[in-house]
PAZAPA-4460 file (N, C-alpha, C; in steps of 0.05 Angstrom, whole numbers, plus 32768, in hexadecimal, padded with zeros to 4 digits):
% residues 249
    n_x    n_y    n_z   ca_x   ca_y   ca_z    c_x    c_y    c_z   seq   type   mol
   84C6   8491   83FB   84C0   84AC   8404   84A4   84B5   83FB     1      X     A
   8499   84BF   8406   8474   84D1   83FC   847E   84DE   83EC     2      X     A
   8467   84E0   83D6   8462   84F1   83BF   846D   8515   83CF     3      X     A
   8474   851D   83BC   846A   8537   83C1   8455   8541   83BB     4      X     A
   8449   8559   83CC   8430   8561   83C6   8431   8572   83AD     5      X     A
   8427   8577   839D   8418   8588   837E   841B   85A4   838C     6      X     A
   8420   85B6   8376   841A   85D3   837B   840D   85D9   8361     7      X     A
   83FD   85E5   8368   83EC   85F6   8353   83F6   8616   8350     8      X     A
   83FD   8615   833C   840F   8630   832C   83F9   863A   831A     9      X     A
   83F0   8654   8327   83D9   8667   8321   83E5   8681   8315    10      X     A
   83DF   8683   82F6   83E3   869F   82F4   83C7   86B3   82F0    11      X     A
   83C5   86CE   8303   83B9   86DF   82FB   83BB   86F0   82E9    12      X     A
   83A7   86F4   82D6   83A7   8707   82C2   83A1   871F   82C5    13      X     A
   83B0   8734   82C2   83A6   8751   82CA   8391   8752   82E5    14      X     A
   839F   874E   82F8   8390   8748   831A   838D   876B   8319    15      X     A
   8398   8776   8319   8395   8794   8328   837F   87A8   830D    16      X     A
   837A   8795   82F3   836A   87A5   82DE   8349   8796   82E0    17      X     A
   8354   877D   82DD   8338   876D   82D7   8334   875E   82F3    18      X     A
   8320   8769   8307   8321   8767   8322   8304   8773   8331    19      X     A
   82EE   8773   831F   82DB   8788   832D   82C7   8778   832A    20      X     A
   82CD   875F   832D   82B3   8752   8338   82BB   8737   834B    21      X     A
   82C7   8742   8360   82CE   8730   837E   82E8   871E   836A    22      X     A
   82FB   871B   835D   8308   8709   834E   8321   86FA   8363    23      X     A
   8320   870B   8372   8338   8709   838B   8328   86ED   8395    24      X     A
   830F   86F0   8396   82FF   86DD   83B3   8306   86B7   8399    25      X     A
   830C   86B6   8387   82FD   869D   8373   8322   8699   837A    26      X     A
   833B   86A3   8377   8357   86A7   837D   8355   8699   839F    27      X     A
   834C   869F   83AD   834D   869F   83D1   833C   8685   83CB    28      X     A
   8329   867F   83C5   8325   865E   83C8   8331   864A   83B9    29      X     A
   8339   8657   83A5   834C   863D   8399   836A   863C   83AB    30      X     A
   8379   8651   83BB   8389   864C   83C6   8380   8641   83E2    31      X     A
   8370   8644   83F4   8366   863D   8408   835B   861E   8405    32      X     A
   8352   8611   83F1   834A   85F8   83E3   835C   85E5   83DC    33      X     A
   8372   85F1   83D6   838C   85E6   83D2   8396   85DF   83F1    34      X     A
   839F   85F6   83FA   83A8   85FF   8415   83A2   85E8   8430    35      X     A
   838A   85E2   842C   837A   85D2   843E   837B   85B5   842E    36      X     A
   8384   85AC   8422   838E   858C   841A   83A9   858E   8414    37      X     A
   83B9   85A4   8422   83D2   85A0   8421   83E1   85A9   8402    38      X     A
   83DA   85B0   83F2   83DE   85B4   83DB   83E8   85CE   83D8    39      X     A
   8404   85CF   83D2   840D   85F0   83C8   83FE   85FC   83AA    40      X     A
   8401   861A   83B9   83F0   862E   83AA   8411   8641   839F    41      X     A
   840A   864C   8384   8419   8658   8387   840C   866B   836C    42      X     A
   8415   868E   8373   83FA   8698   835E   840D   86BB   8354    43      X     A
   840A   86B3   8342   841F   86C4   832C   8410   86D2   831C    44      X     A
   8409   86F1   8321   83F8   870C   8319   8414   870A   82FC    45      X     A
   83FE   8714   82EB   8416   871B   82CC   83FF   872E   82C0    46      X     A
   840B   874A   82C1   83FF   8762   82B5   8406   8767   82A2    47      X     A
   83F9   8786   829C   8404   8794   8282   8420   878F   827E    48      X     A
   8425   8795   825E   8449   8797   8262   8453   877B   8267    49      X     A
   8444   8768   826F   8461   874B   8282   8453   8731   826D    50      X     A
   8468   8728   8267   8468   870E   8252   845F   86EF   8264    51      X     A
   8451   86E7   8259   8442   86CC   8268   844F   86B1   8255    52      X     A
   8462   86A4   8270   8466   8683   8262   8456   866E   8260    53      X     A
   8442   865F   824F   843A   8651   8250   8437   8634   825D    54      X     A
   8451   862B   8269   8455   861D   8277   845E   861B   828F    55      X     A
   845B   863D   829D   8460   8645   82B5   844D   863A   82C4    56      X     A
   842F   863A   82BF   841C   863E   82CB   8405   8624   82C5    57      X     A
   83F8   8619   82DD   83E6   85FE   82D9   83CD   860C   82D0    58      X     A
   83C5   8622   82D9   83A5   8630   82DE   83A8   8650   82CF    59      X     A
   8399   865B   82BE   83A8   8679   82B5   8382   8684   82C2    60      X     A
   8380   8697   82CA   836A   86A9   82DA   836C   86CB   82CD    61      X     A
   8353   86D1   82BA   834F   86E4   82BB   8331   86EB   82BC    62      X     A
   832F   8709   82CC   8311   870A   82DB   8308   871C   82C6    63      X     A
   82F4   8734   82CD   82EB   8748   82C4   82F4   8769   82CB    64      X     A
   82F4   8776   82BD   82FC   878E   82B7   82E4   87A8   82AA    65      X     A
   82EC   87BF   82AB   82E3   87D7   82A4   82E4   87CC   8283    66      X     A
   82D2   87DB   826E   82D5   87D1   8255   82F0   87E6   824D    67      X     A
   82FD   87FC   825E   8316   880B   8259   832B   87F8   8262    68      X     A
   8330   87EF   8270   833D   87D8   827F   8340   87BF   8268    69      X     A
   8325   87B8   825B   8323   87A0   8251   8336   87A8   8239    70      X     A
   8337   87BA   8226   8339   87C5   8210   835E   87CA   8212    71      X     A
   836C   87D6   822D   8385   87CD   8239   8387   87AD   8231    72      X     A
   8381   8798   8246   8383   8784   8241   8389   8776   8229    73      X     A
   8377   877D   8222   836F   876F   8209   8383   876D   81E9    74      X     A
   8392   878C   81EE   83A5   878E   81E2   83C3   8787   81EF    75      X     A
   83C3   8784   81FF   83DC   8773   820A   83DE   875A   8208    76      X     A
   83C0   874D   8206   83C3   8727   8205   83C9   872A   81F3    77      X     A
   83BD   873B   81D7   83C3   8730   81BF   83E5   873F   81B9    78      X     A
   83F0   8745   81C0   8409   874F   81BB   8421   8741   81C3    79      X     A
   8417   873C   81E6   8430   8739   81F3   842A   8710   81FF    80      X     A
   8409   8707   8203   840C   86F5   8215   83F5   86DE   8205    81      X     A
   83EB   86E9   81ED   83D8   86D1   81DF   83E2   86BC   81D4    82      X     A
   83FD   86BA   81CD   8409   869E   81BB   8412   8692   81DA    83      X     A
   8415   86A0   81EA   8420   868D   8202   840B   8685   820C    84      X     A
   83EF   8694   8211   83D5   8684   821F   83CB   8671   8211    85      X     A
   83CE   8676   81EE   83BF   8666   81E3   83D2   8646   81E6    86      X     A
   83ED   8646   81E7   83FC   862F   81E7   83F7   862A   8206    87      X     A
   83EE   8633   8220   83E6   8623   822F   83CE   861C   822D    88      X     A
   83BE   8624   821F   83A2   861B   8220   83A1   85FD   820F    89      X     A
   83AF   8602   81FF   83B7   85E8   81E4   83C5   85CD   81F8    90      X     A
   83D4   85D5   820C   83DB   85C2   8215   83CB   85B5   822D    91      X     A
   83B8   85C3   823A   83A5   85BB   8245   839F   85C6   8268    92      X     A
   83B2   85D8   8265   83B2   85F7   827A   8393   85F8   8282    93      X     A
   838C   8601   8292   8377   8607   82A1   8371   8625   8298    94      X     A
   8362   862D   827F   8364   8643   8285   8342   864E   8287    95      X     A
   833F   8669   829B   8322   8673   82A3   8324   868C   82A5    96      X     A
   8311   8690   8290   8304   86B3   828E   82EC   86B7   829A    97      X     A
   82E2   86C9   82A5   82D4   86D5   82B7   82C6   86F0   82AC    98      X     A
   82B2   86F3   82A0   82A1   8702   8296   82B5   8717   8283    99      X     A
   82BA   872E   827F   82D1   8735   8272   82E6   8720   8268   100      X     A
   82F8   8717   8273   8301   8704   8278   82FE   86ED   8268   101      X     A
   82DF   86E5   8266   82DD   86D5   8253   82D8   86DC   822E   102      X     A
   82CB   8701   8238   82CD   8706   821A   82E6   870F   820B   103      X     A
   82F5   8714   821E   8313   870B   820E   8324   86F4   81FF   104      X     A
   8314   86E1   8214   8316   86BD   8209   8311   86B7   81EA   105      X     A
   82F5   86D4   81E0   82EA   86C2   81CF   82FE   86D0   81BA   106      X     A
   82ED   86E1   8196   82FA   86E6   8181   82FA   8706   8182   107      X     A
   82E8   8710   8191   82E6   8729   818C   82D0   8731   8198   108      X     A
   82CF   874A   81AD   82BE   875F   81B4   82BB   8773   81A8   109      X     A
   82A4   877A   81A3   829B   878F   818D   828C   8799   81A9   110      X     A
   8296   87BD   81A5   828D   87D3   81BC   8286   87EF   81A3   111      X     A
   826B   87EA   81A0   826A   8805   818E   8274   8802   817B   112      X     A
   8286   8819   8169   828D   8811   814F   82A8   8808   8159   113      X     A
   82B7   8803   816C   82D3   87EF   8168   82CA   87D6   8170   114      X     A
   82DF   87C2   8166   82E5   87A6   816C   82F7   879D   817C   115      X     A
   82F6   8795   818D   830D   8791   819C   8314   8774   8195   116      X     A
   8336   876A   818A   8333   8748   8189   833D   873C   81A3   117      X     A
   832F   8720   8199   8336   8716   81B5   8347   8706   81AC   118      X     A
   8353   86E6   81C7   836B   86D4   81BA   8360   86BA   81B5   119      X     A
   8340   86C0   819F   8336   86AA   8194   8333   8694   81A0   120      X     A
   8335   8689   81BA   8339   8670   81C9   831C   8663   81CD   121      X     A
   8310   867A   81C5   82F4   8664   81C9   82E5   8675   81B1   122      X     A
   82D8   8669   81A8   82CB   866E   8188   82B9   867A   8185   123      X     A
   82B8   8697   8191   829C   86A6   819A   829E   86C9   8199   124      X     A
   8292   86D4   8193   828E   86EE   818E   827B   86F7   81A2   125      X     A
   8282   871B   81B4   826F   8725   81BC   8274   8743   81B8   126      X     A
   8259   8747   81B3   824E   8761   81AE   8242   876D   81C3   127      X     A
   8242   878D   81C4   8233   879B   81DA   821F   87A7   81C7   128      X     A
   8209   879B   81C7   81ED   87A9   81BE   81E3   87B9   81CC   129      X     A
   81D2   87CC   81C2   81C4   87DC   81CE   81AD   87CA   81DF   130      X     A
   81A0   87D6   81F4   8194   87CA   820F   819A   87C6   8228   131      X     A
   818E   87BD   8238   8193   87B7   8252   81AA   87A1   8256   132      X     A
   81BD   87AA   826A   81C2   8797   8273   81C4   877F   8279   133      X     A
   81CE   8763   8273   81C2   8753   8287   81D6   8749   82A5   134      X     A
   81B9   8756   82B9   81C9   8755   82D1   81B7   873A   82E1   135      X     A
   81C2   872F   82F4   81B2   8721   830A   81BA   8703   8311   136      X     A
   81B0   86F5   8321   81B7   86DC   832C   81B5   86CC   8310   137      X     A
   81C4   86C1   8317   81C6   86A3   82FB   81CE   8689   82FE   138      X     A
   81B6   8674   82FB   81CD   8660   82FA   81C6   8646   82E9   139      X     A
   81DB   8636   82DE   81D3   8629   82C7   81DD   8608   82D4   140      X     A
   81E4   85F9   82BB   81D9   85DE   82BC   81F5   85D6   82A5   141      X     A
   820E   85CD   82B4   8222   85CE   82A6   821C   85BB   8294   142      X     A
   8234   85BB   827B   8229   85AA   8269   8247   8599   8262   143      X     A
   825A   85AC   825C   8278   85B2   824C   8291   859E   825C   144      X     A
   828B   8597   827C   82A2   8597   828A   82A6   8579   8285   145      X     A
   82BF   856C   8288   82C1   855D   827F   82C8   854C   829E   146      X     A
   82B9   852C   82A8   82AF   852A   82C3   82A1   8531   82DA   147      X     A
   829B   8546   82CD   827C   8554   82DD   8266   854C   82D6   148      X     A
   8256   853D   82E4   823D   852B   82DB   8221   8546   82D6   149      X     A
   8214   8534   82CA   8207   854B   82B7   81E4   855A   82D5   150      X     A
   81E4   8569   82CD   81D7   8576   82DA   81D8   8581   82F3   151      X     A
   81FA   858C   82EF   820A   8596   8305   820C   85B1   82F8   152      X     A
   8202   85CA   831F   81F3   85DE   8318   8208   85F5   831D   153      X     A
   8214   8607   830E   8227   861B   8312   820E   8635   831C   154      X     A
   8218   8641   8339   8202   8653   8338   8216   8673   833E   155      X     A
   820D   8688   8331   8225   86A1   8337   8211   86C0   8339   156      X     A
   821D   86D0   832C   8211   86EE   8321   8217   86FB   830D   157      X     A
   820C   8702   82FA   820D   870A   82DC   81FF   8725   82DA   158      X     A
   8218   8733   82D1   821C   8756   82C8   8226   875C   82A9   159      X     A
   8219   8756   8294   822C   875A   8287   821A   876A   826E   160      X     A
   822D   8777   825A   821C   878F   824B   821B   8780   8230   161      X     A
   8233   8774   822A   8234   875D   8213   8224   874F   8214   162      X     A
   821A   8745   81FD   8217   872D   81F4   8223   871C   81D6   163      X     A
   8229   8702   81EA   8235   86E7   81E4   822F   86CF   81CF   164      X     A
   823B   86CF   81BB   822D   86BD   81AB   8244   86AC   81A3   165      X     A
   8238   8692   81A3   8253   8680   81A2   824D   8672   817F   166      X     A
   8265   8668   817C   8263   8662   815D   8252   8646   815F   167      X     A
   8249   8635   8144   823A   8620   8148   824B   860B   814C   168      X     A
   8268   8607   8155   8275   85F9   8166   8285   85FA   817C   169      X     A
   827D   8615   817F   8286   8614   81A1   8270   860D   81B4   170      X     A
   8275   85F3   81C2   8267   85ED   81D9   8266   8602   81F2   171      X     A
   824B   8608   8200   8244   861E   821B   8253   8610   822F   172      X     A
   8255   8620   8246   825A   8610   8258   8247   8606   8266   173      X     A
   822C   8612   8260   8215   8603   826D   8202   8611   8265   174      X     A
   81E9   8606   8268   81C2   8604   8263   81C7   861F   8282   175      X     A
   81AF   8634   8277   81AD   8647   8288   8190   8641   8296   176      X     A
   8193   863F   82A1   8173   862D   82BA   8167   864D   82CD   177      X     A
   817E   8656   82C7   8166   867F   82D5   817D   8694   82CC   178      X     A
   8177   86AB   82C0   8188   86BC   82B5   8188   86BF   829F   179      X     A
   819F   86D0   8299   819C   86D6   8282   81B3   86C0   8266   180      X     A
   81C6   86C0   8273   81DD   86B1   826C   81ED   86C1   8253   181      X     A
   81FC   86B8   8238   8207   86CA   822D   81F6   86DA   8218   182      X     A
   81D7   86D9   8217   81D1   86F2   8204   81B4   86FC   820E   183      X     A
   81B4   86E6   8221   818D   86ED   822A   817D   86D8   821A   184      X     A
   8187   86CF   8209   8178   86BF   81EE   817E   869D   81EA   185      X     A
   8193   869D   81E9   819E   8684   81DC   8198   8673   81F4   186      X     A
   8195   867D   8210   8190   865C   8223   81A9   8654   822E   187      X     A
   81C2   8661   8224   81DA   8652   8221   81EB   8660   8236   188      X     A
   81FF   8658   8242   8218   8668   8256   8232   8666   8256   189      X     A
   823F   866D   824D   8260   8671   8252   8265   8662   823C   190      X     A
   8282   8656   8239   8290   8644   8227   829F   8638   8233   191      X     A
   82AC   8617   8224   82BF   8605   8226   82C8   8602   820F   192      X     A
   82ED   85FF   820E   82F6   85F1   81F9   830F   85E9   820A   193      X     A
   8312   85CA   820A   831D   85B8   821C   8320   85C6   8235   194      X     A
   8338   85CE   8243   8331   85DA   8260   8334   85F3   8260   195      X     A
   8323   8601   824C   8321   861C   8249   8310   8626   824F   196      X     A
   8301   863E   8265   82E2   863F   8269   82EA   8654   826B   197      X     A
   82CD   8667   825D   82C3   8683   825F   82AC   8682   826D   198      X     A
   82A2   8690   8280   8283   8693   828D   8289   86B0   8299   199      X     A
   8270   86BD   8291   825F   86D2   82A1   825D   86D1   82BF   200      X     A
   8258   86BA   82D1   8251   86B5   82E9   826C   86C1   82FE   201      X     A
   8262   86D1   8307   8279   86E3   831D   8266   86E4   833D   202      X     A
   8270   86EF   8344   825F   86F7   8364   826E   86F5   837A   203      X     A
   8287   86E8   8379   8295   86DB   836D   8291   86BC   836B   204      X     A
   8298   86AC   8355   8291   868F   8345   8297   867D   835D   205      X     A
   82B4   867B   8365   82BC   8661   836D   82AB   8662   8395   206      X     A
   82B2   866F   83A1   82A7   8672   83B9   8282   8667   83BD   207      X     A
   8272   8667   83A8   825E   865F   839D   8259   8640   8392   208      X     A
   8271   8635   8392   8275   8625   837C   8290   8617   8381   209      X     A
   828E   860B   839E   82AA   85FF   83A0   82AF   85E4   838E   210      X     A
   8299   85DF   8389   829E   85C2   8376   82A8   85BF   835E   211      X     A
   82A6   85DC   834F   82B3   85EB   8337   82CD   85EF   8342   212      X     A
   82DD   85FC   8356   82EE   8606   835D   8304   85E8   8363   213      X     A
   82F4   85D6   836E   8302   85BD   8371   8307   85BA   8351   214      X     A
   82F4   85B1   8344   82F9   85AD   8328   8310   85B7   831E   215      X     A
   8312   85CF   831D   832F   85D9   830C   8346   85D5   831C   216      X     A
   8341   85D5   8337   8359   85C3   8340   8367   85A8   8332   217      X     A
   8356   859A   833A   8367   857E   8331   8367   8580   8311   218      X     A
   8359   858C   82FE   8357   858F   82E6   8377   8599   82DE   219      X     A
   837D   85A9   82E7   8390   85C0   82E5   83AD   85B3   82F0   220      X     A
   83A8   859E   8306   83C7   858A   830F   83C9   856F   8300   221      X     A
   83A6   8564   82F7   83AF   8551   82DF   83A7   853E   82FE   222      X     A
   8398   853A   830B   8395   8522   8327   836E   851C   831E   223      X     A
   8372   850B   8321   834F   84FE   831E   8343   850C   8337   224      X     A
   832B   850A   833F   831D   8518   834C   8321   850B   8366   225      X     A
   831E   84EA   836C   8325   84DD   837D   833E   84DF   838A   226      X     A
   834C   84ED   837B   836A   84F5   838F   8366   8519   83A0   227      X     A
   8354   851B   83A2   8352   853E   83B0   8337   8536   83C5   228      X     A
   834C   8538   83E7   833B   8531   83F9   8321   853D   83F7   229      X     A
   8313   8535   8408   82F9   8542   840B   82FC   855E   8427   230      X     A
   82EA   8572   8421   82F0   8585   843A   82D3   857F   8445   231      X     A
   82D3   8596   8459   82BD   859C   846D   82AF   85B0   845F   232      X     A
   82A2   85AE   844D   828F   85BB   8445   8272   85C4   8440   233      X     A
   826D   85C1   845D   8256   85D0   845D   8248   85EF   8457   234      X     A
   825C   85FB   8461   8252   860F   845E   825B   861A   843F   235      X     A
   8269   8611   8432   826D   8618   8410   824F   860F   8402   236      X     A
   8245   85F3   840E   822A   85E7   8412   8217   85FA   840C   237      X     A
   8216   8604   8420   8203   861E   8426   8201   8636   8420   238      X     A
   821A   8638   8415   821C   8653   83FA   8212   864D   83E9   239      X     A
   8212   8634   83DE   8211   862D   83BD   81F6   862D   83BF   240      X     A
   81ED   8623   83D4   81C6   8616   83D9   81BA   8637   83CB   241      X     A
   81CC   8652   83E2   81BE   8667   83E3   81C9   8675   83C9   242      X     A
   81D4   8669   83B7   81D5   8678   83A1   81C6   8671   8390   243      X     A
   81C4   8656   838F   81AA   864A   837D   8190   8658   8385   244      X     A
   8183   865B   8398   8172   866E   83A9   8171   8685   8398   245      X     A
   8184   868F   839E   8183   86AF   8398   8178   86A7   837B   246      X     A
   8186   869D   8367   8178   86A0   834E   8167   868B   8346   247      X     A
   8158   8685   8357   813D   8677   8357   8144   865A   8351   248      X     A
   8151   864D   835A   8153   862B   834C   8149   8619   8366   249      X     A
***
């Protein structure tokens, strides 16, 4: 008899809080990506209040949020859903934070005189200093992923009021080649700890970046890269060309 086909079991994290930078659109190509090699999708929102099993889920997705929103969040992972993310992350869960999102990943956001903690998963602290912003096209030069050959280019859009400083062993997720990345300074962008990634890059990421979006696919079902057909992608082609564009690469 044929294999059966794989389902990829997606939980969303706070979809209806942390959502204000396109997070729905990076959700719609990983199901549509699936969808189109035959591969079941299947995608499980877990909010405020609701307890998360660690071994429910192949992929865990949380985006960005209001820093009122984040500060909600933030006290529910650590209450109700951090010993369960962190035991899927330990086991080798797919998990991806998304600008907010990822500063929850790290140890702690400092907003003014409070701290907000985070569920320590990636070894990094950020602060909101006084100054501008950093907003605009970005895109870097992965470093962290593990089968992604090197000088493979993640390109997105970066809004963020924090800045990111990773400890002197947490590996970036990549060399920032235009932008600002996590402090304006360091050169450096997002984080990895085994299939754990934090990045800034929204606009939204995966629609920009189907080759990333493939990536956590098969990463996330445990299939080598050579088992996930190839699509018709041209025109994802021609996004990614014109995102690199936009921020000058």
């Amino acid at each position: 008899m044929p294999e059966a086909s794989p389902t990829l079991r997606v939980c969303a994290l706070y979809p209806d809080l942390m959502n204000i930078y396109a997070d729905r659109g990076n959700l719609i190509v990983l199901e549509r990506r699936c969808s189109w090699r035959g591969i079941g999708f299947q995608l499980t929102p877990c909010g405020l209040g609701e307890r998360l099993h660690p071994d429910a889920h192949d992929l865990f997705y949380i985006g960005g949020g209001q820093d009122r929103d984040q500060r909600l969040c933030a006290a529910d992972l650590i209450e109700l859903k951090g010993d369960s993310l962190r035991a899927a992350a330990a086991r080798g869960a797919v998990v991806l934070g998304v600008c907010g999102g990822y500063q929850l990943l790290g140890r702690s956001y400092t907003l003014e005189d409070e701290q907000i903690d985070g569920l320590g998963i990636l070894d990094l602290v950020t602060v909101r200093e006084h100054g501008p912003r950093l907003i605009g096209n970005v895109a870097i030069e992965v470093q962290g992923l593990a089968g992604v050959p090197d000088g493979t280019v993640l390109a997105g859009f970066e809004n963020h009021g924090g800045r990111t400083r990773l400890s002197a062993g947490q590996p970036p997720l990549g060399r920032v080649l235009k932008g600002y990345g996590n402090d304006g300074r360091s050169g450096m962008e997002g984080a990895v700890a085994g299939n754990t990634i934090g990045t800034y890059l929204h606009g939204p990421l995966l629609p920009k970046n189907v080759w990333f979006a493939d990536w956590l696919i098969v990463t996330a079902l445990g299939l080598g890269p050579e088992e996930l057909s190839p699509l018709q992608d041209e025109l994802e082609s021609r996004t990614h060309a014109g995102a690199l564009r936009a921020a000058g690469v």
